[in-house]
TORMITOR-523598 format. One record per residue (C-alpha): z, x, y; residue in one letter. Coordinates in nm, 2 decimals. Example, Ala and Ser with C-alpha at 12.3 -4.5 7.8 and 13.67 -1.06 7.14 Angstrom:
# TORMITOR-523598
+--------+--------+--------+----+
!     c3 !     c1 !     c2 ! aa !
+--------+--------+--------+----+
!   0.78 !   1.23 !  -0.45 !  A !
!   0.71 !   1.37 !  -0.11 !  S !
+--------+--------+--------+----+
***
This chain:
# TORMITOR-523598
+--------+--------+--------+----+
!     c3 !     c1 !     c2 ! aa !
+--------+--------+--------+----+
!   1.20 !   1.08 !   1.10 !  X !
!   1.53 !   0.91 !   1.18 !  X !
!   1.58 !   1.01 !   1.52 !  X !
!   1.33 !   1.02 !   1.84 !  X !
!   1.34 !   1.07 !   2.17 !  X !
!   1.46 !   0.76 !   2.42 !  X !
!   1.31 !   0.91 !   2.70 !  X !
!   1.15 !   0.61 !   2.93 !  X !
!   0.76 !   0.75 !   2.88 !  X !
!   0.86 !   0.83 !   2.52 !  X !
!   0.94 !   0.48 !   2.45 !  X !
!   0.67 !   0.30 !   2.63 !  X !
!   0.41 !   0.56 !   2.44 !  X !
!   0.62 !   0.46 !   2.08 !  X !
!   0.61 !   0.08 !   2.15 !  X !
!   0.23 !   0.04 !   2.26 !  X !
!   0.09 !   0.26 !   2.01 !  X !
!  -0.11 !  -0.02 !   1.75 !  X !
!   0.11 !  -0.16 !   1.48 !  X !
!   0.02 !  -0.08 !   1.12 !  X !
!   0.19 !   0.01 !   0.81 !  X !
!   0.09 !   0.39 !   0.78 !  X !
!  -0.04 !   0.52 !   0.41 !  X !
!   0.29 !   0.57 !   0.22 !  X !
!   0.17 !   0.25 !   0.06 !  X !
!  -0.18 !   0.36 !  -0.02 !  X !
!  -0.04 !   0.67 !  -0.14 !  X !
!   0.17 !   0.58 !  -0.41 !  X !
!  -0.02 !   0.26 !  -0.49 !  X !
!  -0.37 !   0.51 !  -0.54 !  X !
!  -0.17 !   0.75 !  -0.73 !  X !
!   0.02 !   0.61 !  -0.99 !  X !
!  -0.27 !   0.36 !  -1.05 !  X !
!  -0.48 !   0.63 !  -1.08 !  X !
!  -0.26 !   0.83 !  -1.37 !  X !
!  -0.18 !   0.57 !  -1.52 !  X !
!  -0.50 !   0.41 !  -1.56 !  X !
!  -0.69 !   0.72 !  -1.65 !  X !
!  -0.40 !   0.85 !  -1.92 !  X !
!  -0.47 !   0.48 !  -2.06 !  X !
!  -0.80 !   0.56 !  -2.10 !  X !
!  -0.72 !   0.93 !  -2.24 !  X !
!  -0.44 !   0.77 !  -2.47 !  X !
!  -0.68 !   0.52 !  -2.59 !  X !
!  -0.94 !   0.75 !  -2.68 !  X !
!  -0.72 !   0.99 !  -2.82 !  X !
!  -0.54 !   0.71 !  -3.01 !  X !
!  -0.89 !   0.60 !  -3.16 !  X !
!  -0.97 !   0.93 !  -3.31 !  X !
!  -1.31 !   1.03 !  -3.07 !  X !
!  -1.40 !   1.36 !  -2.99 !  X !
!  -1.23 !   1.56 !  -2.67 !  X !
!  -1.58 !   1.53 !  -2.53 !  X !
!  -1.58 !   1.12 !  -2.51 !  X !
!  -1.20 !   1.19 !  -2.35 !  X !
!  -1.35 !   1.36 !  -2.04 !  X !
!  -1.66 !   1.16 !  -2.02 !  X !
!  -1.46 !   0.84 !  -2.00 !  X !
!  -1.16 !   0.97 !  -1.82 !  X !
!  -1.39 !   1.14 !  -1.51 !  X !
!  -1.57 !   0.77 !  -1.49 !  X !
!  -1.27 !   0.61 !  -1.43 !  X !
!  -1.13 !   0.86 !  -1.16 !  X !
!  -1.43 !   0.82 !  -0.99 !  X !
!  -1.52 !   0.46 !  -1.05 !  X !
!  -1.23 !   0.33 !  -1.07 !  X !
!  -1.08 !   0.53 !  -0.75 !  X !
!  -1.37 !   0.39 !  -0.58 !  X !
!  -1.33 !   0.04 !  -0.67 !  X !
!  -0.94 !   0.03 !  -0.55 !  X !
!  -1.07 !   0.21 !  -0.27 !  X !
!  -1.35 !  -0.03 !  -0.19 !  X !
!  -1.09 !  -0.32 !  -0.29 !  X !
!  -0.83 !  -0.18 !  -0.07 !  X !
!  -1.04 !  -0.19 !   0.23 !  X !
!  -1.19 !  -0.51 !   0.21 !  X !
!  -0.85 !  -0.64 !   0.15 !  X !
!  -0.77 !  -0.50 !   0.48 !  X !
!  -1.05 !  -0.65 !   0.64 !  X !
!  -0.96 !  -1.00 !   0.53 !  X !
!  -0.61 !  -1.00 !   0.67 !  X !
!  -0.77 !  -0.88 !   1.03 !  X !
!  -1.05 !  -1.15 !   0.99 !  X !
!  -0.76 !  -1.40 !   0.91 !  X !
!  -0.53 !  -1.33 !   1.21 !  X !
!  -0.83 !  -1.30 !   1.47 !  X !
!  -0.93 !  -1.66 !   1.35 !  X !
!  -0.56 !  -1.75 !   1.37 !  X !
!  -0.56 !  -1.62 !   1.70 !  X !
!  -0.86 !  -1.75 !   1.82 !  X !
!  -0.69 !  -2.11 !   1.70 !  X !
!  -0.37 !  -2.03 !   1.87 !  X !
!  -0.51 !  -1.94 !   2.20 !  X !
!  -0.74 !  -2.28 !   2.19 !  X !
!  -0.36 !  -2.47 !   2.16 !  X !
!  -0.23 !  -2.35 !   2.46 !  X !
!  -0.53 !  -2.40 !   2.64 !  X !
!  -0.57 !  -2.78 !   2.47 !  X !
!  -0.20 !  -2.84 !   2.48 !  X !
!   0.00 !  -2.58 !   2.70 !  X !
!   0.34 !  -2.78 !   2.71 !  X !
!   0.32 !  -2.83 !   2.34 !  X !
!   0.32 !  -2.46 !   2.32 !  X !
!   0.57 !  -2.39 !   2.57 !  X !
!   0.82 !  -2.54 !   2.36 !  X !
!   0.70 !  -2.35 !   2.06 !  X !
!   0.80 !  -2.05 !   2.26 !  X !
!   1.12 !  -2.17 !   2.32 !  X !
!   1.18 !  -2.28 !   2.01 !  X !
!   1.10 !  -1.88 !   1.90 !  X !
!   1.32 !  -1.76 !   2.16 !  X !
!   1.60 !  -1.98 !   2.08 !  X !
!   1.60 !  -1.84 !   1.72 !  X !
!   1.65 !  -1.51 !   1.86 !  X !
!   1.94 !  -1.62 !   2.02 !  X !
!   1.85 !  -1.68 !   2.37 !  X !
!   2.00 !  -2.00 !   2.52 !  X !
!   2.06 !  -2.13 !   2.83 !  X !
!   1.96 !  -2.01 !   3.13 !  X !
!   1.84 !  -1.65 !   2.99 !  X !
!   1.65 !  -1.87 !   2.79 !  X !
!   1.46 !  -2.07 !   3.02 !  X !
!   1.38 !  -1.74 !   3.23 !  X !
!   1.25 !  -1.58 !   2.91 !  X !
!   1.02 !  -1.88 !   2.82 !  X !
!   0.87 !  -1.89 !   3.18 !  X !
!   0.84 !  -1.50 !   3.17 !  X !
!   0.58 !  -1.51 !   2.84 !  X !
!   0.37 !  -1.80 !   2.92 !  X !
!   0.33 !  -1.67 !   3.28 !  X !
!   0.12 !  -1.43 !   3.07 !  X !
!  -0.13 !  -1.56 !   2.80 !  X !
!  -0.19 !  -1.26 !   2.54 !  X !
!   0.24 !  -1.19 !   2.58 !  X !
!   0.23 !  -1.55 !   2.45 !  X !
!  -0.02 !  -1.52 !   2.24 !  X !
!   0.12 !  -1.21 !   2.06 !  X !
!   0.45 !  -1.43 !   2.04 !  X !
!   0.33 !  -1.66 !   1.90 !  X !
!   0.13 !  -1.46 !   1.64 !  X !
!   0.47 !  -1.31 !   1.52 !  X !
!   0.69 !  -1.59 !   1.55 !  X !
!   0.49 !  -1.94 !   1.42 !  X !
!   0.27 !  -1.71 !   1.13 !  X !
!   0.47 !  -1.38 !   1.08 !  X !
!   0.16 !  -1.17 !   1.20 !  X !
!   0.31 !  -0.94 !   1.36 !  X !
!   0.19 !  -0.62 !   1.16 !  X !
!  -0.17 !  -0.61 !   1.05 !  X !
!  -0.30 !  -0.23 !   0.97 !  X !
!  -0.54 !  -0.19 !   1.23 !  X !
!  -0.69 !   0.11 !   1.00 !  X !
!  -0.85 !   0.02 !   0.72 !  X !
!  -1.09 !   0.33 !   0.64 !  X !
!  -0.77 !   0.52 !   0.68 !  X !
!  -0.58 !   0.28 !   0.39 !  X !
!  -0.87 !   0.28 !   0.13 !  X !
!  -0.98 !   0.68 !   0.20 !  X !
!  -0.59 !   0.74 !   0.13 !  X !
!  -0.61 !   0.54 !  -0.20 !  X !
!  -0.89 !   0.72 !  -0.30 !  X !
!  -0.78 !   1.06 !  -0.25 !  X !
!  -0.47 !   1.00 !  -0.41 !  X !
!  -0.60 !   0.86 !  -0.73 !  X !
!  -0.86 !   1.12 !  -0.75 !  X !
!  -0.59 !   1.37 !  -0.73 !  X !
!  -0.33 !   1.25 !  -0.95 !  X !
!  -0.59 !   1.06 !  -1.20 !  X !
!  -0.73 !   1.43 !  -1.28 !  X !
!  -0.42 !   1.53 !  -1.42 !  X !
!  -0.44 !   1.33 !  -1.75 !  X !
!  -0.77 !   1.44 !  -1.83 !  X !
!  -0.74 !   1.84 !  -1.74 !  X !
!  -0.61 !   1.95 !  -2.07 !  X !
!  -0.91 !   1.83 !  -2.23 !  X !
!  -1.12 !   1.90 !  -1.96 !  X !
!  -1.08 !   2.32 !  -2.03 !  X !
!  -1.06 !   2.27 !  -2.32 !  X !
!  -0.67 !   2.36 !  -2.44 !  X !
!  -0.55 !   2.35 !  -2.72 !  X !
!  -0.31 !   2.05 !  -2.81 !  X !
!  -0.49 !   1.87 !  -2.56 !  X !
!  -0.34 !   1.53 !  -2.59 !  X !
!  -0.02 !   1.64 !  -2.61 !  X !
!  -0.04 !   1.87 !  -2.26 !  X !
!  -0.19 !   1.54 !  -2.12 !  X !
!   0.12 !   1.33 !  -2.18 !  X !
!   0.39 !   1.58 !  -2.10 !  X !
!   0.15 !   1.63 !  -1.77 !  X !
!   0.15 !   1.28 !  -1.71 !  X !
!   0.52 !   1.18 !  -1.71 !  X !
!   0.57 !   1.49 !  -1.50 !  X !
!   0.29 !   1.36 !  -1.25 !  X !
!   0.50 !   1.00 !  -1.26 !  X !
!   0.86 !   1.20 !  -1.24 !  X !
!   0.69 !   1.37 !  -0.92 !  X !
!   0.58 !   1.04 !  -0.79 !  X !
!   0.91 !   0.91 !  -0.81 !  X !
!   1.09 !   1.15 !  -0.69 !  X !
!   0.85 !   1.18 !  -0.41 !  X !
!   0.85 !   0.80 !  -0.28 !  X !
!   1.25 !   0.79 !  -0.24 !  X !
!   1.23 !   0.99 !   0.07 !  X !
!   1.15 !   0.71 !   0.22 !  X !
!   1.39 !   0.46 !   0.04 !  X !
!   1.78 !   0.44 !  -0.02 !  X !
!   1.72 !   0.53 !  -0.40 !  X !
!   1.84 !   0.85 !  -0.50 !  X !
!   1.57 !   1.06 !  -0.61 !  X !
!   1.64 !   1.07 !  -0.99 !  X !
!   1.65 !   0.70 !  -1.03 !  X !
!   1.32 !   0.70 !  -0.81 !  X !
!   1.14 !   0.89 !  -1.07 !  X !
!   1.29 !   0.79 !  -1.38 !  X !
!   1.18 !   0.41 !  -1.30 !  X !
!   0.84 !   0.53 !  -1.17 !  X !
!   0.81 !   0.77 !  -1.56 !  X !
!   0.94 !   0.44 !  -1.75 !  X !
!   0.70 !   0.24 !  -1.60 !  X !
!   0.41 !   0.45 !  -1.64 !  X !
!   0.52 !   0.54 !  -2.04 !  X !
!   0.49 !   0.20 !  -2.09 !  X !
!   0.17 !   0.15 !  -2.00 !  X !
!   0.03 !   0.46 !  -2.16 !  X !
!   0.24 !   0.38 !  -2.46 !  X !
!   0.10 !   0.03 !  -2.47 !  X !
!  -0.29 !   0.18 !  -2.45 !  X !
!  -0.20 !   0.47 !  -2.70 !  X !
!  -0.08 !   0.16 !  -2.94 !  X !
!  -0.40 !   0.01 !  -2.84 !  X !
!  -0.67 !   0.30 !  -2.91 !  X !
!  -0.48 !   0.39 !  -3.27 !  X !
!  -0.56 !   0.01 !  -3.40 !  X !
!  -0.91 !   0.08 !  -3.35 !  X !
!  -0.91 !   0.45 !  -3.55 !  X !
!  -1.08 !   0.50 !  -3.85 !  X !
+--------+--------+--------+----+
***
């Protein structure tokens, strides 16, 4: 959305709701991973001469496995960045206890950098140390650039899953029931899935949505390309 309400209880509800980075992230990440990896594995297959069979076998391992395993990876990643800024933290709030003057003029020093000066600027120092977690949080943002860790991580890696689950299945349908021409449903499928990514992400960018989903299909060729290349070295 572009436009909300600047209503005074609007904006204090908007402002103090916990920072984090929402799933558009997660989303794309665990989907085109997930095609792309899976139609690497259905190219490569394919591209060795095995049997349909081996196609789905191996290509329903990965979309589960592998989804997991971003999933899994995803979260922990997560994890580590909040372990890293409460120990940060923890250090930080030891400074101003240990050296309080030291840290004033940190905050001032931030301030300053935002363009504050003078006399506005001395009222606005005194105004966040009088409270410690204001000058804690300021100094969270404005010494180490923390100011945005995802406080959700089951939310981030269940996100990736899902979305590689769904768009890995798509590579591996065709031979999954069986169609005729399997391989070749699989790629048109494929680049379709990675047009529809594309197109789909620039919503939330300045890209125009064609360019959005013809870089997204390049991309994604390439690496199936590569694996198909890959998989027909090995067919006899």
């Amino acid at each position: 959305m572009t436009d909300h309400s600047h209503e005074p209880q609007d904006i204090s509800a908007r402002i103090g709701e916990p920072k984090g980075r929402g799933v558009l992230r997660d989303a794309v990440y665990g989907a085109i991973d997930g095609t792309v990896t899976t139609f690497a594995i259905v190219a490569g297959v394919a591209g060795a001469g095995l049997s349909p069979f081996v196609v789905v076998v191996l290509g329903l391992a990965n979309v589960l496995a592998d989804g997991f395993s971003m999933a899994a990876a995803n979260y922990s990643g997560i994890k580590a960045e909040q372990d890293n800024y409460k120990r940060i933290r923890q250090i930080e709030e030891q400074h101003i206890n240990d050296h309080p003057k030291g840290e004033r003029l940190e905050v001032r020093e931030i301030l300053s950098r935002k363009g504050l000066s003078g006399r506005v600027l001395d009222q606005a120092t005194d105004a966040v140390t009088q409270d410690k977690e204001s000058w804690i949080e300021l100094m969270m943002e404005g010494e180490y650039g923390l100011g945005g860790i995802d406080p959700r991580p089951l939310r981030a890696a269940l996100t990736t899953f899902v979305a590689f689950l769904v768009a890995g299945m798509v590579p591996v349908s065709p031979f999954l029931f069986g169609l005729d021409n399997a391989f070749q449903l699989s790629a048109w499928m494929t680049m379709f899935t990675f047009f529809c990514i594309g197109a789909l992400k620039s919503h939330w960018s300045l890209t125009p949505w064609w360019r959005s989903a013809l870089e997204t299909m390049l991309i994604g060729g390439a690496a199936a390309g590569l694996a198909f290349g890959v998989g027909n070295l090995f067919n006899v």
